[in-house]
C-alpha positions as CSV (number, residue, x, y, z in Angstrom):
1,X,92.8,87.5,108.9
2,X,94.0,84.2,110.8
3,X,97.7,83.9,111.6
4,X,97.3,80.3,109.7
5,X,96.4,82.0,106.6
6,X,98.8,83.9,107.5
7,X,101.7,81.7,107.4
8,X,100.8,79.6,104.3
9,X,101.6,83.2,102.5
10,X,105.5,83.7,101.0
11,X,107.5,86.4,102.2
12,X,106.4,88.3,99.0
13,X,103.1,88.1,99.6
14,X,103.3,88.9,102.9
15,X,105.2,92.2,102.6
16,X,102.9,93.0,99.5
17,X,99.7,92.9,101.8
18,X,101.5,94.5,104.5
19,X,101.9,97.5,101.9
20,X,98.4,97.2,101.1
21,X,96.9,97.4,104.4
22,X,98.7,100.2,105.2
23,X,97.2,102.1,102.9
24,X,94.1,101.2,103.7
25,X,95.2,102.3,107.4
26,X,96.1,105.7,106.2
27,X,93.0,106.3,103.8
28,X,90.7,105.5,107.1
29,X,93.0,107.8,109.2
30,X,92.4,111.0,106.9
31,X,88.5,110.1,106.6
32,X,88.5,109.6,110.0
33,X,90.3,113.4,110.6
34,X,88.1,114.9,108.3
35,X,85.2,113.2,110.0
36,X,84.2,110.9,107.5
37,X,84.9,107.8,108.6
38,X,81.8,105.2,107.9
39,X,83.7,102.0,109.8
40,X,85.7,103.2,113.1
41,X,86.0,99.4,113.7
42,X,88.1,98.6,110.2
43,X,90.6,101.0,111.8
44,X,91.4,98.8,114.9
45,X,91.5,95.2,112.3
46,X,93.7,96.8,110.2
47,X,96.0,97.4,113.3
48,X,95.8,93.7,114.6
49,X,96.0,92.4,111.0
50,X,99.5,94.4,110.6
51,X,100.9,93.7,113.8
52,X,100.5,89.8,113.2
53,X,102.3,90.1,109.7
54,X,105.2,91.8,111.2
55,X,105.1,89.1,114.1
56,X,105.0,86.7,111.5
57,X,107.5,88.2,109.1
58,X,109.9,88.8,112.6
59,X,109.8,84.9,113.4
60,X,110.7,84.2,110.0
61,X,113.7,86.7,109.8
62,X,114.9,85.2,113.4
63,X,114.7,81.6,112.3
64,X,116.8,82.3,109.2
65,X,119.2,84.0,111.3
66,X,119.3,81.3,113.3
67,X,120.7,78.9,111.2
């Protein structure tokens, strides 16, 4: 996911895919512990992809802070 898509999103949206992903996160963690896991590499995107919406979601609580 690109941080430009990214930003066009509401904060809604944004913390509703954040949840989402998460799960995903933790649903390839337990496959991944029971030895399942078909796509190691999903595991690492799904890292990146949360880390820039908190980035994103961060800049966005520090600008209204801001003003």
């Amino acid at each position: 996911m690109r941080t430009s898509e990214l930003r066009q999103k509401s904060a809604k949206e944004l913390s509703d895919l954040l949840i989402d992903l998460r799960r995903e996160q933790f649903s390839l963690r337990m496959q991944q512990g029971s030895g399942q896991a078909a796509r190691p590499s999903r595991i690492r995107s799904l890292r990146r992809d949360i880390a820039r919406i908190k980035t994103i979601q961060n800049e966005e609580n520090s600008k209204g802070g801001a003003k």
